[in-house]
Backbone as CSV, one residue per row, in Angstrom:
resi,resn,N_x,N_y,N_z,CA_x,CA_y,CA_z,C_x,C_y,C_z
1,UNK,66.133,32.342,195.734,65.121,31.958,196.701,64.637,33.176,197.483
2,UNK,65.527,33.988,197.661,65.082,35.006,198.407,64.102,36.074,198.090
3,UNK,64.290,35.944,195.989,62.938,37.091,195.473,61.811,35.988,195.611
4,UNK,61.274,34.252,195.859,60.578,33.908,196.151,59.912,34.201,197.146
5,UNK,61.228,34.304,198.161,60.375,34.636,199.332,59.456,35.899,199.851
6,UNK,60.120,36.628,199.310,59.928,38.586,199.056,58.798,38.535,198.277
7,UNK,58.152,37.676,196.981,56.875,37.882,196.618,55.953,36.943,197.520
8,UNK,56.230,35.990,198.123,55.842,35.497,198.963,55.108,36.172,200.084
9,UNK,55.528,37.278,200.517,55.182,37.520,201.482,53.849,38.828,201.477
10,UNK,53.858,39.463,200.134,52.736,39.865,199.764,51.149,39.158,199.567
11,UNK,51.154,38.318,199.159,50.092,37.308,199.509,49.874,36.949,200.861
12,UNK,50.826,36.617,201.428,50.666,35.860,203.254,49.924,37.330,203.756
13,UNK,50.749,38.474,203.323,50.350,39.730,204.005,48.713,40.283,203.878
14,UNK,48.358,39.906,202.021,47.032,40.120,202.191,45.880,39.343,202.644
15,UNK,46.528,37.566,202.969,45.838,36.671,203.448,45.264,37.187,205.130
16,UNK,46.411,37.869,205.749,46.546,38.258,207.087,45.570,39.097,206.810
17,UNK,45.908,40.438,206.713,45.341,41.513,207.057,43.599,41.114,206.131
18,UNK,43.230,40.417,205.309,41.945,39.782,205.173,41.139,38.889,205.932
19,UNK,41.675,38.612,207.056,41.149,37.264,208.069,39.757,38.275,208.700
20,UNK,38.457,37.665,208.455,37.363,38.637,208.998,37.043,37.922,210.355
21,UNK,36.069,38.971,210.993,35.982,38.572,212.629,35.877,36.919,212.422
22,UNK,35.387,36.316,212.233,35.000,34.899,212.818,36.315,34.286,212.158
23,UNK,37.350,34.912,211.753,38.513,33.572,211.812,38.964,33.277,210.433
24,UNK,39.836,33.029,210.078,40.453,32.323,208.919,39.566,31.452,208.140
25,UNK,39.442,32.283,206.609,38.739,31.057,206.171,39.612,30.257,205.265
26,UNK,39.155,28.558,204.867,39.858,27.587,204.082,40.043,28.603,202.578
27,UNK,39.416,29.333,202.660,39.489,29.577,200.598,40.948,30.225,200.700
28,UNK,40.752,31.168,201.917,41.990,32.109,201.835,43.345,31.646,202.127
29,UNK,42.800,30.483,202.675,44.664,29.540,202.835,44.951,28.837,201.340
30,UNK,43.515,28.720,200.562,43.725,27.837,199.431,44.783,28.861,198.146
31,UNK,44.076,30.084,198.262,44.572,30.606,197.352,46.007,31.544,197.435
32,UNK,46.202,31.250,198.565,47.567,31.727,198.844,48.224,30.743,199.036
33,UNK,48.009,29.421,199.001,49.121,28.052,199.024,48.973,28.279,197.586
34,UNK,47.939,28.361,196.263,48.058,28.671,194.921,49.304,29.292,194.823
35,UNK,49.036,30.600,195.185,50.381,31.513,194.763,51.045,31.432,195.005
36,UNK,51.874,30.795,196.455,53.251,30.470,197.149,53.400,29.162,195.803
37,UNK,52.674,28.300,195.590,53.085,27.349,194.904,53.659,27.817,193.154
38,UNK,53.021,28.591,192.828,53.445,29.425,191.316,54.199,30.253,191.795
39,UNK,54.921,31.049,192.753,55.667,31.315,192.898,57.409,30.778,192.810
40,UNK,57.104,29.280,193.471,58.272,28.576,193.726,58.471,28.073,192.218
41,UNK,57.288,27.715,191.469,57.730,26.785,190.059,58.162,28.233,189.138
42,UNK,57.721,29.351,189.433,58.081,30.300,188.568,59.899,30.567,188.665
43,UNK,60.032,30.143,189.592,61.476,30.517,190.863,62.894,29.528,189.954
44,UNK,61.844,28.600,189.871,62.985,27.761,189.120,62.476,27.171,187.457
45,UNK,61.698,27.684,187.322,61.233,27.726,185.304,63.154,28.455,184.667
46,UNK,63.107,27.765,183.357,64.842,28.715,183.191,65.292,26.677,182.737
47,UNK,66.974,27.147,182.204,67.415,26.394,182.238,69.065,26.436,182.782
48,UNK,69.302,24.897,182.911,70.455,24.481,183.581,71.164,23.263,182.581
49,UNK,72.443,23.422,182.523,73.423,22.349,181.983,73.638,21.454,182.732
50,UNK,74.232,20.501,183.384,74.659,19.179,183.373,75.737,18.818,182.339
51,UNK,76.560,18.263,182.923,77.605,17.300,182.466,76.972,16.368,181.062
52,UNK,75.505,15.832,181.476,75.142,14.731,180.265,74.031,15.590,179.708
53,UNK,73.542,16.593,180.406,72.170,16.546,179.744,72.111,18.344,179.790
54,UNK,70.911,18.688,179.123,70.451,20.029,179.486,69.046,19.730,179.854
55,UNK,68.590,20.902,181.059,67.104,20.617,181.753,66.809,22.156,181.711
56,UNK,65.214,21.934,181.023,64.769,23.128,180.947,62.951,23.135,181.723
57,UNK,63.343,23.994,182.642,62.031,23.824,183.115,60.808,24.554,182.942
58,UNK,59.810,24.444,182.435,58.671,25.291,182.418,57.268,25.565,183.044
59,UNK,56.718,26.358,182.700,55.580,25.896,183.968,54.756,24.508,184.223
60,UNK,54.577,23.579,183.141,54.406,22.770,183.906,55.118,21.561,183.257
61,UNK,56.277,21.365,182.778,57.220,20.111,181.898,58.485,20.500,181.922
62,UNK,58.876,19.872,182.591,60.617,19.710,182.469,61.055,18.621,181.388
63,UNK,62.198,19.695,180.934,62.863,18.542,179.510,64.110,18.484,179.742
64,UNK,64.325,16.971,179.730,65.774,16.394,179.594,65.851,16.538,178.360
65,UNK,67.109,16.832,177.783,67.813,16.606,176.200,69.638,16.141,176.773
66,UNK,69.632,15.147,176.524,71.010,14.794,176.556,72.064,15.637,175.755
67,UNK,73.008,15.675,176.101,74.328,16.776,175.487,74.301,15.643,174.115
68,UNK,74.722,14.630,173.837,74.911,14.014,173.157,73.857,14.228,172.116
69,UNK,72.460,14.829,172.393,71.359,14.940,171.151,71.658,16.364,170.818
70,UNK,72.288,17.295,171.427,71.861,18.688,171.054,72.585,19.202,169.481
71,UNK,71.892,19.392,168.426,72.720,19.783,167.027,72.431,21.554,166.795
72,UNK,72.046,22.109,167.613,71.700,22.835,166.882,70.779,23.861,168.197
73,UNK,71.569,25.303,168.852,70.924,26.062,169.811,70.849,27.328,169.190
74,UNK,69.869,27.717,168.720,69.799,29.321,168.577,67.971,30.038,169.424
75,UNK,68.722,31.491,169.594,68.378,32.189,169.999,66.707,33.023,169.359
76,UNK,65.447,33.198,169.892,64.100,33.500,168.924,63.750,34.224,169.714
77,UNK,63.155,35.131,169.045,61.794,36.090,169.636,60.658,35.353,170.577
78,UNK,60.314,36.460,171.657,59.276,34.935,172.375,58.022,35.004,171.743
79,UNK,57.819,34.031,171.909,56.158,33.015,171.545,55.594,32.388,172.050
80,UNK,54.850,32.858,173.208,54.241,31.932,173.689,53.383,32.117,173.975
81,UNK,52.667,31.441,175.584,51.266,32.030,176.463,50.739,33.122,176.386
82,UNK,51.988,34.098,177.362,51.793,35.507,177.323,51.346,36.552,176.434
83,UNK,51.892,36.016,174.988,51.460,36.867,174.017,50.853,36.379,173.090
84,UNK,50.348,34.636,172.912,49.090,34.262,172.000,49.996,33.680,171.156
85,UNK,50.901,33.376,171.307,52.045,32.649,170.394,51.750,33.606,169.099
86,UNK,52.058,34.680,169.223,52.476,35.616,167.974,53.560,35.354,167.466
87,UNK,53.365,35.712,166.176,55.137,35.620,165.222,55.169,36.796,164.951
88,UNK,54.059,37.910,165.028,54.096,39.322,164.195,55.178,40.010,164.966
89,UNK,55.933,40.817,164.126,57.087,41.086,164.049,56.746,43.031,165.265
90,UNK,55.247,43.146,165.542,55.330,44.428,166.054,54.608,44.169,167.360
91,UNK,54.947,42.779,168.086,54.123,42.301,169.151,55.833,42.885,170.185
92,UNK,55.079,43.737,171.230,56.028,44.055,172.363,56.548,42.857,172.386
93,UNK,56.828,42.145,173.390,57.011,41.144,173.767,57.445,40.080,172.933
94,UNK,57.693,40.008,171.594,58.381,39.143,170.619,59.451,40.450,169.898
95,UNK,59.592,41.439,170.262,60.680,42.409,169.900,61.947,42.337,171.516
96,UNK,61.557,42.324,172.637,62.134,42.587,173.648,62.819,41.512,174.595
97,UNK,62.212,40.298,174.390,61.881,39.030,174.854,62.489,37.952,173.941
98,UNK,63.319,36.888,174.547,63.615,35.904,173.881,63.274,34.425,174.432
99,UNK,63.510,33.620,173.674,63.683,32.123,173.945,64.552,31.108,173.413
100,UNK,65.100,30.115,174.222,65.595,29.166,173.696,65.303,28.120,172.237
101,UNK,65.906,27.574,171.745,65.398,26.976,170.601,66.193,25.926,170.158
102,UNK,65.545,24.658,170.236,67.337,23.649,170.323,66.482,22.631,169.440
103,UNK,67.241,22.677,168.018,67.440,21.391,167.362,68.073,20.388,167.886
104,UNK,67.705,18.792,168.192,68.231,17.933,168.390,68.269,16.970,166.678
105,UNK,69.358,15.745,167.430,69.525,14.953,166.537,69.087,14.159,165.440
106,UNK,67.671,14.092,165.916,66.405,13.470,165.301,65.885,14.227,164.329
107,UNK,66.459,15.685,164.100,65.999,17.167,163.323,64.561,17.540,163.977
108,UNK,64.451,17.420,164.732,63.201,17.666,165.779,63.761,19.126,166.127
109,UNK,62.990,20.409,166.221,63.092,21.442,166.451,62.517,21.856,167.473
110,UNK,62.522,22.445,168.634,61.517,22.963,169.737,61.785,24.280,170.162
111,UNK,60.802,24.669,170.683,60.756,26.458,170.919,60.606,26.013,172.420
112,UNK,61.607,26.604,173.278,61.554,26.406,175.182,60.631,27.665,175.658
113,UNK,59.688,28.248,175.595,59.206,29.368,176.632,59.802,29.277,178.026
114,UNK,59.757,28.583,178.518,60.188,28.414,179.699,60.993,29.339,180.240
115,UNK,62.218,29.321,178.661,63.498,29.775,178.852,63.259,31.809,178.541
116,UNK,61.935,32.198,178.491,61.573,33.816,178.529,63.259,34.288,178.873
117,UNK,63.511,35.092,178.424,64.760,36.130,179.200,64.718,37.341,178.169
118,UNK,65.745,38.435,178.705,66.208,39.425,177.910,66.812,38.776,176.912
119,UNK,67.441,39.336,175.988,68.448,39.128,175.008,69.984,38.674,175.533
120,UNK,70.472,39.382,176.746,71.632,38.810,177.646,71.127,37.842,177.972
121,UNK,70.483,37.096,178.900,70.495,36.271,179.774,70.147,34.753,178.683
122,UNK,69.385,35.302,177.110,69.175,34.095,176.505,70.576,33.587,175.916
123,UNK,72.078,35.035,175.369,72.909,34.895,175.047,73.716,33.750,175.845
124,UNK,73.654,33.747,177.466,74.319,33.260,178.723,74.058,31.721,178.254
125,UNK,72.461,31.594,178.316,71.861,30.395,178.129,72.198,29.618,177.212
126,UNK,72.481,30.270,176.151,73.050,29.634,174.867,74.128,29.585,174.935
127,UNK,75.355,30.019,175.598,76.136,29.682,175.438,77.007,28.859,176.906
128,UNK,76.343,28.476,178.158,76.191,27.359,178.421,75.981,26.205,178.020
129,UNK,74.611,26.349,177.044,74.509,24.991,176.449,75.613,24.921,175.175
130,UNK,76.099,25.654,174.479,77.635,25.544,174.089,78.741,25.070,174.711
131,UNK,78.910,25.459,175.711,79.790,24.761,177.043,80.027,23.093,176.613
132,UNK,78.577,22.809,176.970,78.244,21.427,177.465,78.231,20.710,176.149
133,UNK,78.051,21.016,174.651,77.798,20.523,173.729,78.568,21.136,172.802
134,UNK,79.733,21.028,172.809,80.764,21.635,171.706,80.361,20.750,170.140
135,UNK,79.313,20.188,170.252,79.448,20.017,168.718,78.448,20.657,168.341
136,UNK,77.284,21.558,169.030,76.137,22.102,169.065,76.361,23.327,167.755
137,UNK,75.673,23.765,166.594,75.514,24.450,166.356,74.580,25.886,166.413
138,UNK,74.757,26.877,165.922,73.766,27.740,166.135,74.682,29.201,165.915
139,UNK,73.516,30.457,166.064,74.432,32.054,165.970,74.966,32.021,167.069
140,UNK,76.025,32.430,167.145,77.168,32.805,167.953,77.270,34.396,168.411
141,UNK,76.648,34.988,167.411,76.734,36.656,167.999,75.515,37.202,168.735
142,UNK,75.563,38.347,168.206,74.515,39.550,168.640,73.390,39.270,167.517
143,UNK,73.815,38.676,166.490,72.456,38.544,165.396,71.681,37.185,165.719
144,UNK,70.546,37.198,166.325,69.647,36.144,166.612,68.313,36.484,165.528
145,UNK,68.772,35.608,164.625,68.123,35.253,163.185,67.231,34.476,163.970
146,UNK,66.761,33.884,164.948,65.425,33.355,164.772,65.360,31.640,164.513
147,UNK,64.158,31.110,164.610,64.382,29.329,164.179,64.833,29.454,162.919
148,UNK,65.817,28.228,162.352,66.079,28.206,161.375,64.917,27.364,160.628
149,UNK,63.680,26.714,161.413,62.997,26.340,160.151,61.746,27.158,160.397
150,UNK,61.579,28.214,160.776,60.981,29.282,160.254,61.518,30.041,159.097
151,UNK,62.948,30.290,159.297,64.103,30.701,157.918,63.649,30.130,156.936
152,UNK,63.263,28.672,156.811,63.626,27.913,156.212,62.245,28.084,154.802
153,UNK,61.053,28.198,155.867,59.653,27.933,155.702,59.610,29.491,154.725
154,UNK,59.784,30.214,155.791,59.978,31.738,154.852,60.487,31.750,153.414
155,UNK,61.294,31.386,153.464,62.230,31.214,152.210,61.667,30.766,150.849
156,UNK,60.860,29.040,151.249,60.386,28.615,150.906,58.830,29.338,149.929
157,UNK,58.275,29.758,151.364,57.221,30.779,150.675,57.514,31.716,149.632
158,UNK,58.681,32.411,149.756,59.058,33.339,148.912,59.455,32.959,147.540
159,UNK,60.171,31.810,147.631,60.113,31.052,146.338,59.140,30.420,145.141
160,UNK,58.241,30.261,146.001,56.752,30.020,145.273,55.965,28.643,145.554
């Protein structure tokens, strides 16, 4: 909360020192309640375990997945907003950058952006949701192979 507040206060600061003679205008409170507000959802985007469930929040959808659905957590290159949902293998930001990736029970596959981190912090993530879901599969090491039905699709292609 406290780096919320700390970017927080750069906006309030340029809202201030922008107030022209005749007074505060509405736009300038509007667009700095904008940014205090993407600030706070940025603050808590990421995910968290639970006892029953895992919650992953993103900028604008939070997902419940019950422990009981999770088959399957591995670790991907990111893909998302930021970089145009690239897969190319020489995009900054899909070399440096990771995301969550959780097969559930249904064989339903999903890519979390939400869950952006370094390579540590996605390792942490994943293996929290290991914690909580000991029947969960997925890589266990330093080698983050990526979705497995991208693996899968690849493969496929290559075969003919």
């Amino acid at each position: 909360m406290m780096v919320v507040a700390s970017f927080s206060v750069l906006p309030l600061a340029a809202t201030i020192i922008s107030i022209p003679p005749g007074g505060l205008q509405w736009g300038q409170l509007a667009v700095f309640f904008v940014i205090v507000m993407w600030f706070l959802r940025a603050a808590a985007m990421g995910l968290s375990v639970t006892e029953n469930e895992v919650i992953i929040r993103s900028w604008y959808v939070t997902y419940r997945i019950p422990t009981s659905e999770v088959k399957r957590v591995d670790i991907d290159g990111y893909s998302g907003m930021i970089n145009g949902f690239t897969q190319n293998g020489f995009d900054p930001l899909r070399i440096f950058l990771r995301m969550i990736v959780i097969e559930t029970t249904d064989e339903r596959e999903r890519e979390y952006q939400g869950t952006i981190s370094s390579r540590r912090t996605a390792r942490r993530m994943q293996a929290a949701v290991f914690g909580a879901c000991p029947n969960a599969q997925g890589v266990r090491s330093d080698d983050e192979s990526g979705s497995p039905r991208r693996d899968r699709d690849s493969l496929r292609r290559r075969q003919g």
